[in-house]
C-alpha positions in Angstrom: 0.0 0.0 0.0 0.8 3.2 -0.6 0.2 6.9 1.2 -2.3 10.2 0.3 0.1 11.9 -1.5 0.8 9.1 -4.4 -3.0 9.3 -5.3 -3.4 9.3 -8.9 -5.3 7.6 -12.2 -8.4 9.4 -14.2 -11.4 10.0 -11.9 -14.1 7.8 -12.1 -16.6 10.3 -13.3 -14.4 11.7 -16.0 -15.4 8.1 -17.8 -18.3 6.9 -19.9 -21.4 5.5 -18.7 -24.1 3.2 -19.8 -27.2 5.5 -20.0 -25.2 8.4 -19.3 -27.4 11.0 -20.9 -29.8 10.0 -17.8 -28.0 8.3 -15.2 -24.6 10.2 -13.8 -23.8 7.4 -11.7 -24.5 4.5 -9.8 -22.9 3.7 -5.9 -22.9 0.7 -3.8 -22.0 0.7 0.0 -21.5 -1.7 2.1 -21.6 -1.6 6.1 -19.7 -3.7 8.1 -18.4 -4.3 11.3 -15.9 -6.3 13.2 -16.4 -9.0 15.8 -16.0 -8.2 19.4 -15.3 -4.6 19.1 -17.9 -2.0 20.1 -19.2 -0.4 17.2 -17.6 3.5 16.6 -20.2 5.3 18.8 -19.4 3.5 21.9 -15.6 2.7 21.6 -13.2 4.5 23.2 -10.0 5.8 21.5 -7.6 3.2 21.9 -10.0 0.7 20.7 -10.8 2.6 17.1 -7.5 2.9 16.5 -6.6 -0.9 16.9 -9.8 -1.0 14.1 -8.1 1.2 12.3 -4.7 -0.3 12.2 -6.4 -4.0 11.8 -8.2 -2.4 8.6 -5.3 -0.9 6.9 -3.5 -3.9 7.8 -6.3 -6.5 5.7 -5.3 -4.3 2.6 -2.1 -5.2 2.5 -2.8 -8.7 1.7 -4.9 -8.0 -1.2 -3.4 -9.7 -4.6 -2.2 -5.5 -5.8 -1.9 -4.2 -2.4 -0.2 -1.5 -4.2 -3.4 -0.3 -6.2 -5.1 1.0 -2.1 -3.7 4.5 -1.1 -4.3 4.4 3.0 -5.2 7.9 4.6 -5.3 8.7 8.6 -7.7 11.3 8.0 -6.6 13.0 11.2 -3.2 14.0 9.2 -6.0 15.6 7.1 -6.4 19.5 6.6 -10.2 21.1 6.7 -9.7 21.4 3.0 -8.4 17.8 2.2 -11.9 16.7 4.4 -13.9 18.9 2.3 -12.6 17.6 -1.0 -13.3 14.3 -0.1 -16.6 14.7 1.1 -17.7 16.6 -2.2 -16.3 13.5 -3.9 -18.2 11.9 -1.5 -15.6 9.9 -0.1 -16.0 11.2 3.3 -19.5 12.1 4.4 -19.3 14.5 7.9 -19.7 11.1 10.1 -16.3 12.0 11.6 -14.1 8.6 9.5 -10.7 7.9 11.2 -9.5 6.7 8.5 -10.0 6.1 4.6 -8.3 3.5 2.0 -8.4 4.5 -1.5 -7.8 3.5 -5.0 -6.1 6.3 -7.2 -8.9 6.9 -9.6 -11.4 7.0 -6.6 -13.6 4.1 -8.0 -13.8 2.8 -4.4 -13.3 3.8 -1.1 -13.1 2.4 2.5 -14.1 4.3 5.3 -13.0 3.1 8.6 -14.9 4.3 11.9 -17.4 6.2 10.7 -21.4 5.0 11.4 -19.8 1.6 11.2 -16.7 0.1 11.5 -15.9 -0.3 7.7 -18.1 1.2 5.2 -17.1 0.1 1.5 -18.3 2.0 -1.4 -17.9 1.5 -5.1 -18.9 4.1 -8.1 -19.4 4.0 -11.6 -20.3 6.2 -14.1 -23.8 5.7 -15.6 -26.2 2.6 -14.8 -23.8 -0.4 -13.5 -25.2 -1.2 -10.3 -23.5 -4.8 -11.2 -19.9 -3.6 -11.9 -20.5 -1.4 -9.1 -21.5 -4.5 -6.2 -18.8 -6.6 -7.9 -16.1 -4.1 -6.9 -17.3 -3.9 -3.0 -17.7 -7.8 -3.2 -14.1 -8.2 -4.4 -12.8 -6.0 -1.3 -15.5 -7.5 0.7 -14.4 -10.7 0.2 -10.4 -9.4 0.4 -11.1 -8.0 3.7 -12.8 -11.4 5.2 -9.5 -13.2 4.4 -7.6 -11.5 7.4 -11.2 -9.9 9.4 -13.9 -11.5 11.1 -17.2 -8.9 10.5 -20.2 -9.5 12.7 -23.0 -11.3 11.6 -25.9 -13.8 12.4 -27.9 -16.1 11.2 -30.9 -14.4 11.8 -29.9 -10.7 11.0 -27.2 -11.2 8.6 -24.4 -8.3 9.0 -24.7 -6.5 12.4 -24.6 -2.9 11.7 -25.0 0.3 14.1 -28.3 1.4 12.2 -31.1 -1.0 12.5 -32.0 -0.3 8.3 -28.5 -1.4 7.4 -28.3 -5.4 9.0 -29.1 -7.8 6.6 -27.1 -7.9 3.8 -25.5 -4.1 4.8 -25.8 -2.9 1.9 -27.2 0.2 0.1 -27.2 0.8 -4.0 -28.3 4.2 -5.3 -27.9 6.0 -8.4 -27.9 10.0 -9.7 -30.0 10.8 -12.2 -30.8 13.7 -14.6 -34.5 14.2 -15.3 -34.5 17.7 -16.5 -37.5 17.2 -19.4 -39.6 15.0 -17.0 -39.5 18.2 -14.7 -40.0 20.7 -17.7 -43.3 18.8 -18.6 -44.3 18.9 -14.8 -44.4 15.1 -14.7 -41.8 14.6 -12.4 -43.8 14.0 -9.3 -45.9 11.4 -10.8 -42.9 9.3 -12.4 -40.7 10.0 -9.5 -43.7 8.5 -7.2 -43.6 5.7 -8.9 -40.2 4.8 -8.1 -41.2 5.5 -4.4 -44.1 3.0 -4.9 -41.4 0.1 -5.4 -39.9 0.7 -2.0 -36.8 3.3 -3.5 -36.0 6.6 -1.4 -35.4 10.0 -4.0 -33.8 13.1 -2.9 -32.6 16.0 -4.3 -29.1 16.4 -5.1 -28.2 19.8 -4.9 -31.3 21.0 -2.6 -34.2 22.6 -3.9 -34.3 24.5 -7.4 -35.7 27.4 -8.7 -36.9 28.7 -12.3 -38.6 25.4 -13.7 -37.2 22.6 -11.1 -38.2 21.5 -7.3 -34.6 20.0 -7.5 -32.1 22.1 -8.5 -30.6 21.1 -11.6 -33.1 18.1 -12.0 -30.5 16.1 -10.4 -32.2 13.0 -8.0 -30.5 10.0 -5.8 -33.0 7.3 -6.0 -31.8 4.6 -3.1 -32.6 1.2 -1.3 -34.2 2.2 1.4 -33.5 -1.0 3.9 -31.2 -3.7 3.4 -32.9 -6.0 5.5 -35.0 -7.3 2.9 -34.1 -9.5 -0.5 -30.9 -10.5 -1.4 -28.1 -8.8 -2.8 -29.4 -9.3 -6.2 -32.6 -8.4 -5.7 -31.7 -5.2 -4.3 -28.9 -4.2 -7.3 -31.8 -5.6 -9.4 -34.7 -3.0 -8.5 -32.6 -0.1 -8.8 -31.3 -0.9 -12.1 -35.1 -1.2 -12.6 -35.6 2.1 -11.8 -32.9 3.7 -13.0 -33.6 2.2 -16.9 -37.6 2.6 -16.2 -36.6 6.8 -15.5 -34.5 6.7 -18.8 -37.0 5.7 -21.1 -39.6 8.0 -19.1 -36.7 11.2 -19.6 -35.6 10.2 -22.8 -39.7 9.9 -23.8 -40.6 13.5 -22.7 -37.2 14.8 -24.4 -38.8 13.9 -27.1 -42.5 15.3 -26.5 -40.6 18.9 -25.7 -38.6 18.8 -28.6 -41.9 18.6 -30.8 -44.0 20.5 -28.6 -42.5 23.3 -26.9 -39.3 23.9 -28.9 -39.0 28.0 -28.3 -39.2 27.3 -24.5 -37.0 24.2 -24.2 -34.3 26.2 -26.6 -34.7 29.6 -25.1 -33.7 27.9 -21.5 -31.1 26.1 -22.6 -28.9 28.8 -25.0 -30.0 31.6 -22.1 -27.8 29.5 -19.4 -25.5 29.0 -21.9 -25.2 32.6 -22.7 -24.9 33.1 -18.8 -22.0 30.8 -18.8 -20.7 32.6 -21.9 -20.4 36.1 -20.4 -20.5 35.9 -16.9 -17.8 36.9 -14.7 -19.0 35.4 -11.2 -20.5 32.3 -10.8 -21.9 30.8 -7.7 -22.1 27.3 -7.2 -25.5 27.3 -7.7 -25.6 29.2 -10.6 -23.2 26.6 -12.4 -25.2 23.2 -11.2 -28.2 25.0 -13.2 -26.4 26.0 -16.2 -24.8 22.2 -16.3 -28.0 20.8 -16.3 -29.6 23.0 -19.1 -26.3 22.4 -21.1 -26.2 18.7 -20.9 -30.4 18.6 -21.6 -29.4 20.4 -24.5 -26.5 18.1 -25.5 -29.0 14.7 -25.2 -31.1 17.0 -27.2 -29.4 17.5 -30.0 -29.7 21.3 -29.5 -26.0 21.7 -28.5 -23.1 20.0 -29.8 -19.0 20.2 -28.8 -19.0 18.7 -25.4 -19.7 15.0 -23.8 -21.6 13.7 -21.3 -18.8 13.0 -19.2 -17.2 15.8 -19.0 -20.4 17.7 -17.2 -20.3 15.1 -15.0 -16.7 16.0 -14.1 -17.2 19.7 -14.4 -19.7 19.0 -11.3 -16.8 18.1 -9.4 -14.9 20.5 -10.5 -16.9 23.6 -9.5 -17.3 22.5 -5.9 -15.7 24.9 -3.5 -13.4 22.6 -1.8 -11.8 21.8 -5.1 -11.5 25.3 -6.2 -9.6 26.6 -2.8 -7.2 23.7 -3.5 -6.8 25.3 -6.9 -6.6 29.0 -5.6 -3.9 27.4 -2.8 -1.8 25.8 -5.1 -1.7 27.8 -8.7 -0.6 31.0 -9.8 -4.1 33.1 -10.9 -4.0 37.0 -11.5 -7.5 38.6 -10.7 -8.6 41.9 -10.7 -8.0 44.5 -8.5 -11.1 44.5 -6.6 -11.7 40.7 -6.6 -7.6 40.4 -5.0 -8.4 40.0 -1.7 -11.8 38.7 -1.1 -11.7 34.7 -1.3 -15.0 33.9 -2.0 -15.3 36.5 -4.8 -12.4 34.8 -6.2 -13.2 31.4 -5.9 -16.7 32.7 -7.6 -14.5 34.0 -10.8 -12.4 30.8 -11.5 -15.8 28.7 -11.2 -16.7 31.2 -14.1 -13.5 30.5 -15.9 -13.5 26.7 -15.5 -16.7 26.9 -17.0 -16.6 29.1 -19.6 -13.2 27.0 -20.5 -15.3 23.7 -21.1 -17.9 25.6 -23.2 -15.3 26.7 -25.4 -16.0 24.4 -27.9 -19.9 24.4 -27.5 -22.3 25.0 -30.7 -25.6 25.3 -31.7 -27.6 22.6 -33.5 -30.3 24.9 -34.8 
């Protein structure tokens, strides 16, 4: 194994996807714990680090230990944290520790909610290639680790929801045309019927979406019941049921309310185009209307994959790591105000991946 600083490889998300026009990406987690210890809420110091140490020690005896990057999340700055959670590596539940691979495919918190929490992602619908990856460090891990489990519960977890077979699958999804239409609720709903949880991404929107940017997490919402397979299985359901249903009303606006879906699309473009200051906000809204326009066939120049990225890219953690390490000249009366400055390389990061965008009118 290898430390933080040797991180490297292309990010997960800057790949391809299988229905990528609708589904960003796909996550499996996995909850674990390990046999007579006290799960992270209730141990004392000494004792989290010995899970710690036993955990970083498992990897080491994978096939390629050399492909996990271990990272005492202590030795981390408030910045590193903050990267990591917007990759959502690291989700605020206080980790002691994190084991990587370089291109951030998968992750292994240690001492968070539970003792281990393994999470895989892909790009697009593979909520298969997605499991097989935690079940190949799963299984890694239960070579040298004994997790808790029963015969009755399955995995013994610190939330109730998460015994069984500990797992949890969800998937992000863009759904901008079924939200145009207003139809959102009543497909969305649907998913709900089947047992699935859906939140917003980005919080509420504004303009013409109750999520901003259209952007969803449909989720298991227990893992105590079905099997592993049945659980990948009914959110790959859902997440190729919500592509026909988007791709369908893409359709029904292209023929029906052409001005309006155009006039939304090349206005946040334009935005993008000429603005100097761009809050975060501001730029998960014009993604979204850039990318409908892309599956569209109203804009051309740019891929799927690279909004996804871009996403990343215009999070705040990621651009103070950018503003801490490079060499940027702003104006005068931008110098010394962060934020301000933060908001005008957002602009610049954007406008810089539009360059090549056109118009398929």
């Amino acid at each position: 194994m290898s430390s933080a600083d040797s991180l490297s490889g292309i990010p997960w998300y800057s790949c391809a996807g299988i229905d990528g026009d609708v589904v960003v990406s796909t996550r499996v987690r996995l909850a674990r714990n390990l046999a007579d210890f006290l799960f992270p809420s209730a141990a004392k110091k000494d004792e989290a680090e010995r899970v710690r140490t036993l955990v970083f020690d498992s990897f080491s005896h994978f096939e390629n230990p050399d492909d996990y990057h271990v990272v005492n999340t202590e030795a981390l700055d408030a910045l590193g944290k903050k990267i990591l959670e917007e990759r959502g590596v690291l989700d605020g539940s206080g980790a002691s520790g994190i084991v990587m691979k370089g291109d951030g495919r998968l992750s292994c918190r240690v001492n968070s909610t539970d003792h281990v929490r393994i999470a895989s992602f892909e790009p697009g619908l593979n909520c298969a290639g997605a499991f097989d990856e935690c079940r190949f460090c799963d299984d890694g891990m239960q070579k040298t680790l004994q997790f808790a489990a029963s015969y009755e519960f399955g995995y013994l977890t610190s939330i109730l929801s998460d015994a069984g077979s500990g797992m949890k699958v969800s998937i992000r999804v863009h759904l901008p045309s079924l939200v145009f239409s207003g139809e959102a609720d009543a497909v969305l709903n649907g998913v709900r019927a089947k047992g699935l949880d859906v939140f917003s991404v980005y919080g509420s929107g504004d303009g013409y979406g109750a999520s901003l940017g259209a952007y969803y997490d449909i989720a298991t919402s227990s893992s105590l019941s079905g099997s592993e397979f049945d659980q990948t299985a009914s959110v790959e359901s859902a997440g190729k049921y919500l592509a026909e249903a988007e791709r369908k009303f893409r359709r029904r606006c292209a023929e029906n309310k052409p001005t309006e879906m155009r006039n939304l699309i090349l206005r946040a473009f334009a935005e993008a185009k000429f603005s100097a200051l761009l809050s975060l906000r501001q730029s998960v809204s014009i993604v979204s209307a850039v990318k409908w326009g892309l599956d569209s066939g109203i804009l051309k120049g740019v891929d799927d994959k690279v909004l996804c990225g871009l996403l990343y890219r215009v999070q705040d953690g990621h651009l103070e790591f950018l503003l801490k390490n490079g060499n940027f000249s702003f104006e005068a009366d931008i110098q010394n105000d962060v934020r301000l400055k933060i908001e005008r390389l957002r602009a610049l990061i954007v406008q810089e991946t539009f360059e090549a965008v056109q118009f398929n009118l």
